[in-house]
C-alpha positions as CSV (number, residue, x, y, z in Angstrom):
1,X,16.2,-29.5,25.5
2,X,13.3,-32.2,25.4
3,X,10.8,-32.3,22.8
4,X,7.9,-31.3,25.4
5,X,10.0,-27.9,26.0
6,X,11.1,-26.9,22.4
7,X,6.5,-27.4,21.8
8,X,6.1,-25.0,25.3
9,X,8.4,-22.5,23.9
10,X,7.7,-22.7,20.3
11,X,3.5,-22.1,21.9
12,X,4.7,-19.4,24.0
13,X,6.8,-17.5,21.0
14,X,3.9,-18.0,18.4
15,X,1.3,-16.4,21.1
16,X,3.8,-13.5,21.9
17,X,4.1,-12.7,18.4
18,X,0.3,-13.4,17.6
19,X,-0.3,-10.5,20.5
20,X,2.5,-8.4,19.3
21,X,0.6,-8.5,15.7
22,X,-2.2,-7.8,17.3
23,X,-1.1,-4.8,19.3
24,X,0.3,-3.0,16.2
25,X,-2.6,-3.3,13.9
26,X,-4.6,-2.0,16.5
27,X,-2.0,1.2,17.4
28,X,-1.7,1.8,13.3
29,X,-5.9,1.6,13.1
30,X,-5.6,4.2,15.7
31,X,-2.6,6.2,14.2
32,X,-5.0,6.1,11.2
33,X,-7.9,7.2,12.2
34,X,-6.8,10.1,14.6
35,X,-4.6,11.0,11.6
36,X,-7.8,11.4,9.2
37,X,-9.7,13.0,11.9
38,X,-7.0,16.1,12.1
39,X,-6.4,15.8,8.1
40,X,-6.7,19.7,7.0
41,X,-6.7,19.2,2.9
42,X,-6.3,23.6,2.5
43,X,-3.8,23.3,5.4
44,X,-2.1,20.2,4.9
45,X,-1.9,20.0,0.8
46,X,1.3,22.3,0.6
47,X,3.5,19.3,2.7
48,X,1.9,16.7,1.1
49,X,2.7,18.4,-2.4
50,X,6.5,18.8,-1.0
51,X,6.0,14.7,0.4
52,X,5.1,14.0,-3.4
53,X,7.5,15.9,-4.9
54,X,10.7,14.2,-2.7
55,X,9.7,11.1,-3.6
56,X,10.1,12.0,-7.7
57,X,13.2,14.3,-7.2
58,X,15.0,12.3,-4.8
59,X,13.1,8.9,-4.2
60,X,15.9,6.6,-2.6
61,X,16.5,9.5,-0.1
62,X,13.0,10.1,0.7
63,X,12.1,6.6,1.1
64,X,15.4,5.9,3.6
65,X,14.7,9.2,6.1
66,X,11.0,8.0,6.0
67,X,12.0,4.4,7.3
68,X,14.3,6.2,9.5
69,X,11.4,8.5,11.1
70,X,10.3,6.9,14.6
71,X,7.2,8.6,14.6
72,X,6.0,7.9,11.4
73,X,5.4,11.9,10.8
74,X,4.6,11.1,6.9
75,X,1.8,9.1,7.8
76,X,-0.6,11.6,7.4
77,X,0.9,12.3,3.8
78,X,0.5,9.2,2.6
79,X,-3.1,8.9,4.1
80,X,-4.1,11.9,2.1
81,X,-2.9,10.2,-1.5
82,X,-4.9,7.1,-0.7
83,X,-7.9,9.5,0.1
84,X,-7.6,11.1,-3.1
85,X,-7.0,7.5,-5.4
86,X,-10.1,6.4,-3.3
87,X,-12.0,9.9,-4.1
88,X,-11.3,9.4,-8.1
89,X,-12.1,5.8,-7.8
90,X,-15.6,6.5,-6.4
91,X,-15.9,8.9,-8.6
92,X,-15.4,6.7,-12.1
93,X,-17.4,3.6,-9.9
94,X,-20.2,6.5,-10.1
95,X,-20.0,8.6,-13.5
96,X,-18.0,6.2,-15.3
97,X,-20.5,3.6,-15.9
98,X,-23.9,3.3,-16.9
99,X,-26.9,2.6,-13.8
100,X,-29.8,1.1,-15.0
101,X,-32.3,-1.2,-12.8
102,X,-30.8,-4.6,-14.2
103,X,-27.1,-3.1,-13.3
104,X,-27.5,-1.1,-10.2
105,X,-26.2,-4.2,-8.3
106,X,-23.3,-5.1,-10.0
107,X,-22.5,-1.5,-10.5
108,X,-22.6,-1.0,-6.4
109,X,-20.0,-3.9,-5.5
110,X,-18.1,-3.0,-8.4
111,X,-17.4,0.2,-6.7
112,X,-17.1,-1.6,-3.3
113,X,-14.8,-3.9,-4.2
114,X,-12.8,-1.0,-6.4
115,X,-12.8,0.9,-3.4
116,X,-11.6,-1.9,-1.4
117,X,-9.2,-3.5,-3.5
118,X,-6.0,-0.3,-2.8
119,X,-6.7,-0.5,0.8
120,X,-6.1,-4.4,0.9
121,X,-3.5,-4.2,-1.5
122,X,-1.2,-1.7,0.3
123,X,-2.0,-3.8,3.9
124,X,-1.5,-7.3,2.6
125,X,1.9,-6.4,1.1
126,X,2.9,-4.3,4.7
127,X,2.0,-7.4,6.5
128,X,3.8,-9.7,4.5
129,X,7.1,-7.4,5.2
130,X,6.1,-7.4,8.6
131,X,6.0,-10.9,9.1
132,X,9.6,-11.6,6.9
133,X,10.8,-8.8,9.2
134,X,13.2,-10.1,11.8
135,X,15.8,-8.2,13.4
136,X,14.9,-5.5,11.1
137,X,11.0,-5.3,12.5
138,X,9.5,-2.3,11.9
139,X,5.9,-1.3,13.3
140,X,3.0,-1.8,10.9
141,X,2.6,2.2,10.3
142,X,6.1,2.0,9.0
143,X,5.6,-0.5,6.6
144,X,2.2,1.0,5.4
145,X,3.8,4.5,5.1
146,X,6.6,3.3,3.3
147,X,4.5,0.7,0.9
148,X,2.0,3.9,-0.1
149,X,5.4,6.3,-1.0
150,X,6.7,3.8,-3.2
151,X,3.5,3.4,-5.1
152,X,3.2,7.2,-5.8
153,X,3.9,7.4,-9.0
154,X,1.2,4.6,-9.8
155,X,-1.1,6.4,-8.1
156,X,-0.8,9.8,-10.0
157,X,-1.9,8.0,-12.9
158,X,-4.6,6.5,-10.9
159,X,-5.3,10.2,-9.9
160,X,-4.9,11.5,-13.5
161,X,-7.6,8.7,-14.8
162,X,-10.5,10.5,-13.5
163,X,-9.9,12.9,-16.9
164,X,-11.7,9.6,-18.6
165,X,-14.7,11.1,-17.3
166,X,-14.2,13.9,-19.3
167,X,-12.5,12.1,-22.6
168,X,-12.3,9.1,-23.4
169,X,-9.6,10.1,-25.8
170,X,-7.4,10.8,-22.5
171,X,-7.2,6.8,-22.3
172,X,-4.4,7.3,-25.1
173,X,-2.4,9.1,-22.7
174,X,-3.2,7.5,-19.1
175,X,-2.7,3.4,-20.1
176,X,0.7,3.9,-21.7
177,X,1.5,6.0,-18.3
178,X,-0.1,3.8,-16.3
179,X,2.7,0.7,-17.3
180,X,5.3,3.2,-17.3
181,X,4.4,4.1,-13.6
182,X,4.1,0.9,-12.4
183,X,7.4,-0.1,-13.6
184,X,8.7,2.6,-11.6
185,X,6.9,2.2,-8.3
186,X,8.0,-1.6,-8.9
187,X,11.4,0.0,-9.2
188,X,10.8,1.3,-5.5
189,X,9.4,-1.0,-3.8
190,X,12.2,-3.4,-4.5
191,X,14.3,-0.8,-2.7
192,X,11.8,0.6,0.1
193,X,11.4,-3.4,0.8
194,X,15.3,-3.9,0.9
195,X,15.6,-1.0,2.9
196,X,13.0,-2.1,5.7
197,X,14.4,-5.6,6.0
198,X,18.0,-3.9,6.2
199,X,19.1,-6.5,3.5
200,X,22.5,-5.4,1.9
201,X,22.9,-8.5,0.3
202,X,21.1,-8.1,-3.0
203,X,22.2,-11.9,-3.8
204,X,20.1,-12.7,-0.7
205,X,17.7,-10.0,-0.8
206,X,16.8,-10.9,-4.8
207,X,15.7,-14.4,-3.0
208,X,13.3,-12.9,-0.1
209,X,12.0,-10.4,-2.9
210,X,11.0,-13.2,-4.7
211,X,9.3,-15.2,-2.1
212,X,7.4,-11.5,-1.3
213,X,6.7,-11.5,-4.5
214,X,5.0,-14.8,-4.8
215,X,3.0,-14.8,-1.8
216,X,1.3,-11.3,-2.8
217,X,0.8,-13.3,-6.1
218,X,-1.2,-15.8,-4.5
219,X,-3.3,-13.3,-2.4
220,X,-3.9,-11.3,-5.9
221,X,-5.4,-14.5,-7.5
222,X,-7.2,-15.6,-4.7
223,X,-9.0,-12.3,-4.5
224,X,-9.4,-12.4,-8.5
225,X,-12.4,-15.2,-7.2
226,X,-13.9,-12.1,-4.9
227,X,-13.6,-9.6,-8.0
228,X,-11.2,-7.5,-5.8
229,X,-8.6,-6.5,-8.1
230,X,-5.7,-5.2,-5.5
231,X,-2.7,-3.5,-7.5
232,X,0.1,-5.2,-8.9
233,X,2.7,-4.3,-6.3
């Protein structure tokens, strides 16, 4: 094969994927937002208290049949925990700080980019899988789904914080939790991650994990600059 057609095909594969990227953010946008539109907290907090609960009784199970689910019927579950993180997280942005004239500004993107910084953190670490996908590829609902399960137990604590409004005594309790939770949804997403690239290979895996990792790394500093603290994932 000549030069000239390994460019023409490498062009055509890069603009095939570039649309296919482009086609599933906008179906999992969609998914998303006819999924909040039909969220019924009174009617739909007793499955997402069972969705919760699988995860901590059973959490490599849960995490495999959610992967394995076509029609991403858990998205609506794990939509529902990021509403509630962001809920306490506007909350504290409001009654957790002092407003005065000279701070009303800084206080106001401080809560932007606090409410901002869980939703970018969850999407830049789907897309990264997304793009390391191969044979494996998932759609980005998947990935999302699956990202937001593993970081469960980090986000109860994240949920649990919003008793700092109340105490600030509770601090005691919620920091050492805090680490202890992020270890484990670490923990998880080392194996939610293996399981969506369908790695058996943890020699090989440990590698791509790695290079995962890093790149998240990267985005996290980078955004350090914006004063958009995403999670450590």
């Amino acid at each position: 094969m000549s030069e000239e057609s390994k460019e023409t095909k490498n062009k055509s594969e890069v603009k095939e994927e570039t649309e296919k990227v482009k086609t599933d953010t906008k179906t999992t946008f969609n998914d998303a937002k006819e999924t909040i539109r039909n969220v019924n907290f009174k009617e739909d907090a007793k499955v997402t208290s069972g969705y919760v609960s699988g995860i901590i009784k059973k959490p490599l199970e849960t995490l495999k049949k959610i992967i394995a689910d076509r029609k991403n019927t858990n998205l609506k579950n794990a939509l529902i925990i990021i509403i509630l993180w962001l809920i306490v997280i506007l909350l504290t942005s409001i009654f957790g700080v002092h407003w005065t004239k000279l701070d009303i500004g800084y206080n106001f993107l401080e809560m932007i980019s606090g409410l901002l910084a869980p939703l970018i953190g969850i999407a830049v670490y789907s897309y990264i899988i997304y793009f390391m996908q191969k044979s494996s590829k998932r759609n980005l609902t998947t990935n999302i789904t699956v990202v937001t399960t593993s970081m469960i137990p980090m986000i109860l604590v994240q949920i649990l914080s919003v008793l700092k409004l109340f105490s600030y005594e509770f601090i005691k309790i919620i920091e050492p939790l805090s680490i202890f939770a992020t270890v484990i949804s670490i923990v998880l997403i080392y194996f939610s991650t293996k399981e969506l690239m369908d790695e058996e290979d943890d020699n090989t895996f440990i590698k791509k994990f790695c290079s995962i990792q890093f790149i998240y790394f990267v985005v996290y500093f980078v955004l350090t600059f914006l004063r958009i603290n995403i999670p450590i994932i």
